[in-house]
C-alpha positions in Angstrom: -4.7 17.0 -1.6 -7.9 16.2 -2.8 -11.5 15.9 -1.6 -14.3 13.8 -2.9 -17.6 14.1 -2.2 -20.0 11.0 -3.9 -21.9 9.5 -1.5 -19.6 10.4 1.6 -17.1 12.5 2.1 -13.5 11.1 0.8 -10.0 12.8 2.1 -7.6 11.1 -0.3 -3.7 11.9 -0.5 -0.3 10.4 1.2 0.2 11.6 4.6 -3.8 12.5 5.0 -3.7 10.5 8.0 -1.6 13.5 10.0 -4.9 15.7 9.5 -6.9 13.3 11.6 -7.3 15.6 14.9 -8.4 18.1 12.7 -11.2 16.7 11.0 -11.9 14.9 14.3 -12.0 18.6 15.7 -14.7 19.2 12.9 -16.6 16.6 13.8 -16.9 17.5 17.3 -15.4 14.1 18.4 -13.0 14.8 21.6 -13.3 11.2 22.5 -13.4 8.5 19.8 -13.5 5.1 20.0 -10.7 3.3 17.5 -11.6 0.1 16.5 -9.0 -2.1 15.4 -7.3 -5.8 15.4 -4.4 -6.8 17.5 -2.7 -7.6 14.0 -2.3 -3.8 13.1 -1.6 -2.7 17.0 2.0 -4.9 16.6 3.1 -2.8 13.7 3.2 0.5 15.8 0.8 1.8 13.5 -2.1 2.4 16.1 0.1 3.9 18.7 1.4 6.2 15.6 -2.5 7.2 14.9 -3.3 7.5 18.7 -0.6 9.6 19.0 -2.0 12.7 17.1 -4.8 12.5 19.8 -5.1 13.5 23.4 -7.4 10.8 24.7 -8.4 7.8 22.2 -10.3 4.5 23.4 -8.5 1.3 21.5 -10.4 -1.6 20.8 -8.2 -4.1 19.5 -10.5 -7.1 19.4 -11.4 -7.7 15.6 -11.3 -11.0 14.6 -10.6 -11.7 11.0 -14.5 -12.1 10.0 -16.2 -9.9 12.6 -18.6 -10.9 14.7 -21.4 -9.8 16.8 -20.1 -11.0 20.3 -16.8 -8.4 19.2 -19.3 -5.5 18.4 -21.1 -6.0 21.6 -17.5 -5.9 23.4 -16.6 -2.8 21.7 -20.2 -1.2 22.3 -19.7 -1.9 25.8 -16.4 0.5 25.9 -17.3 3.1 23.9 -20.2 3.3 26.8 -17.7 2.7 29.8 -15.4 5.2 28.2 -18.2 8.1 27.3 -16.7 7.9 23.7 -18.8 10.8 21.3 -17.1 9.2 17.9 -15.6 6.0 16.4 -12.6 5.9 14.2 -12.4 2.2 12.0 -9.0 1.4 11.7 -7.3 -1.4 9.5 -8.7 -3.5 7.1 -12.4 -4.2 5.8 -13.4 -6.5 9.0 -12.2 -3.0 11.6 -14.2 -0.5 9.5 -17.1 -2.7 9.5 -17.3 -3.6 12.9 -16.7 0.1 13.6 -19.9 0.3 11.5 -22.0 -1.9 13.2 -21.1 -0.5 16.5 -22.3 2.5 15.3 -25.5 1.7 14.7 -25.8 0.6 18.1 -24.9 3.8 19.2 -28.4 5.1 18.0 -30.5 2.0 18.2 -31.2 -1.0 20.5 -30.0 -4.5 20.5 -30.2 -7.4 19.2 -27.8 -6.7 16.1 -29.3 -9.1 13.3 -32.9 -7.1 13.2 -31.0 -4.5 11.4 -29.8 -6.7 8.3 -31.2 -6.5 5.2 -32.5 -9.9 5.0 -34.0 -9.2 8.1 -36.0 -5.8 6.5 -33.1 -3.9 9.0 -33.1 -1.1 6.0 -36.0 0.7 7.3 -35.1 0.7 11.0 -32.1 2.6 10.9 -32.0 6.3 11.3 -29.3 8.9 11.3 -29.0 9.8 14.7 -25.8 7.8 15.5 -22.3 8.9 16.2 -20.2 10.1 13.7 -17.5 7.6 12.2 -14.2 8.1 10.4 -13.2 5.6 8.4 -9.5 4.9 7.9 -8.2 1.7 5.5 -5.0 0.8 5.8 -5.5 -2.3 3.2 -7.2 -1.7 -0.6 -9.7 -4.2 -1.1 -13.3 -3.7 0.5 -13.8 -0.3 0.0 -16.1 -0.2 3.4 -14.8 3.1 4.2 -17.3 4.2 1.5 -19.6 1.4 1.9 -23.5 1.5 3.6 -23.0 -1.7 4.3 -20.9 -4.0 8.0 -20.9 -7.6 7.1 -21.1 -8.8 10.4 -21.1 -13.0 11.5 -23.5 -12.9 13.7 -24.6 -15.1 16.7 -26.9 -17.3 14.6 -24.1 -18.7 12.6 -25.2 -16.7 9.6 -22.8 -13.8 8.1 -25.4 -11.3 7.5 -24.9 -7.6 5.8 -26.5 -4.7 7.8 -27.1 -1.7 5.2 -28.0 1.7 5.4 -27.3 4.8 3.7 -27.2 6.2 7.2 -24.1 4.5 7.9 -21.9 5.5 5.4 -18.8 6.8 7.4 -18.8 10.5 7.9 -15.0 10.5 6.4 -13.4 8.1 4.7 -9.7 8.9 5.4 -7.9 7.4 2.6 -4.1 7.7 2.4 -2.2 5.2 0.7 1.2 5.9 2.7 -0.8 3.1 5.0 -0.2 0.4 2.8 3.2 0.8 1.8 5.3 -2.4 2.8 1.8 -4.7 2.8 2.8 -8.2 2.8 2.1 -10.0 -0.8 -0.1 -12.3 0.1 -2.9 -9.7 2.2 -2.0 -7.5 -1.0 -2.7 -10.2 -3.3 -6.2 -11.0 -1.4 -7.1 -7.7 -0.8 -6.2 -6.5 -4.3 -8.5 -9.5 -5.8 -11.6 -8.7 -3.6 -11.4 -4.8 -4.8 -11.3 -6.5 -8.9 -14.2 -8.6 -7.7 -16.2 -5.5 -6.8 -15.8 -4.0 -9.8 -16.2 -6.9 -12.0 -19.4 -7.7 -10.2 -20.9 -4.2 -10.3 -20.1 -3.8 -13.9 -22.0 -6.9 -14.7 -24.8 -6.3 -12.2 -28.2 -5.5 -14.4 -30.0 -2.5 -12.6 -29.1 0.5 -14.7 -27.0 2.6 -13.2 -24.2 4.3 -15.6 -22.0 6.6 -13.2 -21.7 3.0 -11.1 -20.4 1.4 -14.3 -18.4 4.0 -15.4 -16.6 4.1 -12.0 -16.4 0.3 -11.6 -14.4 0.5 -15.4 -11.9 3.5 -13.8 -11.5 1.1 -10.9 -11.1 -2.3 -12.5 -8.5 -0.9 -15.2 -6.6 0.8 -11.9 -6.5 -2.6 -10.4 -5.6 -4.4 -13.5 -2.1 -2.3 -14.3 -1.1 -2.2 -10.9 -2.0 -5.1 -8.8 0.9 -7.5 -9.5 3.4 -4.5 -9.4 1.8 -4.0 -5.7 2.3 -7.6 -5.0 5.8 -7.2 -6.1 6.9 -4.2 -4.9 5.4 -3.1 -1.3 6.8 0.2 -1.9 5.8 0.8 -5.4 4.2 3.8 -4.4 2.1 4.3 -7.9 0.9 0.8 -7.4 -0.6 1.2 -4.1 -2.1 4.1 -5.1 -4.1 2.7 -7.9 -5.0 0.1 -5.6 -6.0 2.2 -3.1 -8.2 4.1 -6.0 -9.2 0.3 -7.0 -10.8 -0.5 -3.3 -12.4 2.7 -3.5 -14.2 2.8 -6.7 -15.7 -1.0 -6.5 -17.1 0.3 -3.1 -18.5 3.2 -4.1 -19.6 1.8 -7.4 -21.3 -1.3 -5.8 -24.1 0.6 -4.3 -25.9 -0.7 -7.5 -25.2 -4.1 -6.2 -23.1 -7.2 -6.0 -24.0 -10.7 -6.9 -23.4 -14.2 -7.2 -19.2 -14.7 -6.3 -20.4 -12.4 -2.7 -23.5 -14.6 -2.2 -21.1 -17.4 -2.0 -18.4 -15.5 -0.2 -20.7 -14.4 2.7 -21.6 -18.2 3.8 -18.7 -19.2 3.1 -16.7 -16.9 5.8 -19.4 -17.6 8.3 -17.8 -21.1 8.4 -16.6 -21.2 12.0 -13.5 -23.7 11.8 -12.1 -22.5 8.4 -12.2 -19.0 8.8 -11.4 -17.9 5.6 -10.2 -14.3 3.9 -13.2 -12.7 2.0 -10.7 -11.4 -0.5 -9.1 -15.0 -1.4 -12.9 -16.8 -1.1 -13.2 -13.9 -3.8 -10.5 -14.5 -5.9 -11.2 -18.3 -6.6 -15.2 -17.8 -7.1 -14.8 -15.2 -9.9 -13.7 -17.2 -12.9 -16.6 -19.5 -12.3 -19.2 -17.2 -11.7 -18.0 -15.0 -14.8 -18.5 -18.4 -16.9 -21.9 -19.0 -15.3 -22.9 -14.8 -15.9 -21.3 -14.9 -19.3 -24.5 -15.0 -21.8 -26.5 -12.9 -19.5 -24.1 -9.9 -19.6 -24.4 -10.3 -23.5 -21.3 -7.0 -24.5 -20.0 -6.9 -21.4 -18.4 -9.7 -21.4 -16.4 -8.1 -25.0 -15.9 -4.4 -22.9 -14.2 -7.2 -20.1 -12.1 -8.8 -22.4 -10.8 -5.7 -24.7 -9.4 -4.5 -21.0 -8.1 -7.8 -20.0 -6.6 -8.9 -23.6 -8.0 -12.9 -22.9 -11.4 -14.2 -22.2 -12.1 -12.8 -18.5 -12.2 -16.5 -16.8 -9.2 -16.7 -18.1 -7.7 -13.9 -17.5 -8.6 -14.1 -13.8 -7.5 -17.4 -13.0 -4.1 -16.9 -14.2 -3.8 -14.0 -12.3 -4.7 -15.7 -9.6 -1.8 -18.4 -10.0 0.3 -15.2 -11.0 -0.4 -13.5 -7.2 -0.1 -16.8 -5.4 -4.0 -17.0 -4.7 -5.0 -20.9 -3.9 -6.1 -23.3 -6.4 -9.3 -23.6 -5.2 -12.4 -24.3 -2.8 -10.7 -27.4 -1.3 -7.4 -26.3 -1.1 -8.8 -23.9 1.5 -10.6 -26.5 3.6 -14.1 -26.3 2.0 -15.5 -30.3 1.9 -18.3 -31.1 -0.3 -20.7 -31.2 3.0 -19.8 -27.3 3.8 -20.9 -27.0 -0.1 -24.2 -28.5 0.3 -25.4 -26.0 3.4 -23.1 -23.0 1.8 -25.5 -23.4 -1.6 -28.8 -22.9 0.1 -27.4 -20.0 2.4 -26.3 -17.9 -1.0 -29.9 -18.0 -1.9 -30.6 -16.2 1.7 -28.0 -13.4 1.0 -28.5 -9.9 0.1 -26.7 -10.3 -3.0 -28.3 -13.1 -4.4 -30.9 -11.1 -6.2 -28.5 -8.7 -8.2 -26.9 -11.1 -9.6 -27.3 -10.9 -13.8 -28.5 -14.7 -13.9 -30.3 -15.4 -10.9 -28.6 -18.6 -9.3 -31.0 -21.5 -8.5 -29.4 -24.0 -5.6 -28.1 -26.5 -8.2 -26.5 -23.6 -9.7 -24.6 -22.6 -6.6 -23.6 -26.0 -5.7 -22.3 -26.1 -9.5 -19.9 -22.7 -9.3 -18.6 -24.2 -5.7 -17.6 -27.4 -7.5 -16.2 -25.6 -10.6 -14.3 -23.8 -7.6 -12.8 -26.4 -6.2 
């Protein structure tokens, strides 16, 4: 099949999965540590995966959004278990719990000192275990990400980033995602566009990043409502796969205002809402609010999408089922208020093209809704 190497190094193909115990093998891992949810261990997939090895750990305790308290768990049996490696396993909230455990497999508790808001950058090194990485969804991209969006005990979802902690292997085989559901295709699919749209239109000059964000958005664009369709459309969830993989590796130049907003917004204890959809329904608003700051972008956008990009995105967003908006998913104009001043807080706030004041945040929320 094929091997990438930008930024990490990528095993892409159908039926790459079956070559796990051998690049574990290369690794030196005899004992890894699988993180996982207990979603992904009903579908026999796990026990499929496990199988190829003689003596995996599972940790099945992801929760949707991951948090800190499910690191710490997981941490706690990759120690019982004298684990050596950690596999990520499922969708973006496994791989980046996965991540975030292992950065605790080289450095100290608590977790949050090592976020970026927190100047965690700096204070992670490289001695930590090795990590494979293997999506079996196509929308974050974190198996080629630096970066384990983690809630954390304060309340506040905070992004822990290090070049250090891109996965050694990103596994990517897109026989995983055949017979997806529509809807977590439809929401996965929408948060790999949003990566690509929003590192595209991010202003630090970077050209291979927008190049790559272009091959990835115009995958996603032909091929995510035949995915949504079709679960087995096996061209389709390639593309999607290749969609999810490109926005992450192209968003090392940076995200911005529709993940600022995203970020708070899944930190929301009693909604507990998919990053993907949150993404979805942000978009059109904050590519209105970005549009004369991203000056021919916005025309390079629309040749690809034949309609103004708003546009274009919110009907493809009734088109895949995604909700109508903020407050059909629960979000009250009090959760607004404190969500607007927490986006200023985030990581991605400052690579935005039009840097968001408050007001401006409240005012994307509400042309959300």
């Amino acid at each position: 099949m094929a091997r990438i190497t930008y930024l990490t190094r990528i095993e892409f193909g159908e039926g790459e999965v079956s070559r796990l115990r051998e690049f574990l093998d290369e690794l030196g891992i005899k004992r890894p540590l699988i993180c996982t949810d207990k979603g992904l261990i009903g579908t026999g997939l796990v026990a499929k995966i496990a199988a190829l090895l003689s003596d995996p750990v599972i940790f099945d305790g992801t929760p949707a959004n991951p948090t800190e308290a499910a690191v710490m768990k997981a941490l706690e049996m990759y120690r019982a278990h004298d684990c050596d490696g950690i596999v990520g396993l499922g969708g973006g909230s496994s791989i980046d719990l996965a991540k975030a455990v292992r950065v605790l497999t080289g450095h100290q508790p608590p977790l949050d000192q090592y976020a970026a808001v927190n100047g965690g950058v700096a204070k992670i090194h490289g001695n930590i275990a090795p990590m494979i990485a293997i999506p079996t969804t196509s929308g974050t991209g974190s198996e080629v990400g630096r970066a384990a969006v983690i809630n954390m005990d304060s309340g506040r979802k905070l992004g822990i980033l290090s070049p250090h902690n891109l996965p050694t292997i990103a596994l990517c085989d897109p026989e995983l995602t055949y017979g997806l559901p529509p809807g977590l295709t439809a929401a996965t699919g929408m948060d790999a566009l949003s990566h690509c749209l929003e590192t595209f239109m991010a202003p630090s000059f970077n050209p291979p990043a927008d190049a790559i964000a272009l091959h990835g958005l115009d995958a996603g664009l032909r091929s995510i409502e035949k995915a949504v369709a079709d679960g087995a459309d096996t061209e389709a969830r390639r593309d999607m796969m290749v969609c999810a993989l490109e926005g992450a590796m192209a968003f090392q130049k940076g995200l911005g205002a529709v993940h600022a907003l995203t970020h708070p917004l899944g930190a929301i204890h009693e909604l507990n809402l998919h990053h993907g959809t949150l993404n979805a329904v942000l978009t059109p608003a904050v590519l209105r609010f970005n549009r004369e700051s991203i000056g021919p972008k916005w025309d390079v956008l629309a040749d690809r999408m034949g309609a103004a990009p708003d546009r274009y995105i919110a009907d493809l967003n009734d088109r895949i089922g995604m909700p109508a908006g903020l407050a059909a998913m629960g979000v009250t104009p009090e959760m607004m208020e404190a969500v607007a001043g927490e986006a200023l807080k985030d990581h991605c706030h400052a690579t935005n093209p039009k840097i968001a004041t408050r007001e401006e945040y409240l005012a994307i929320m509400k042309d959300s809704a």
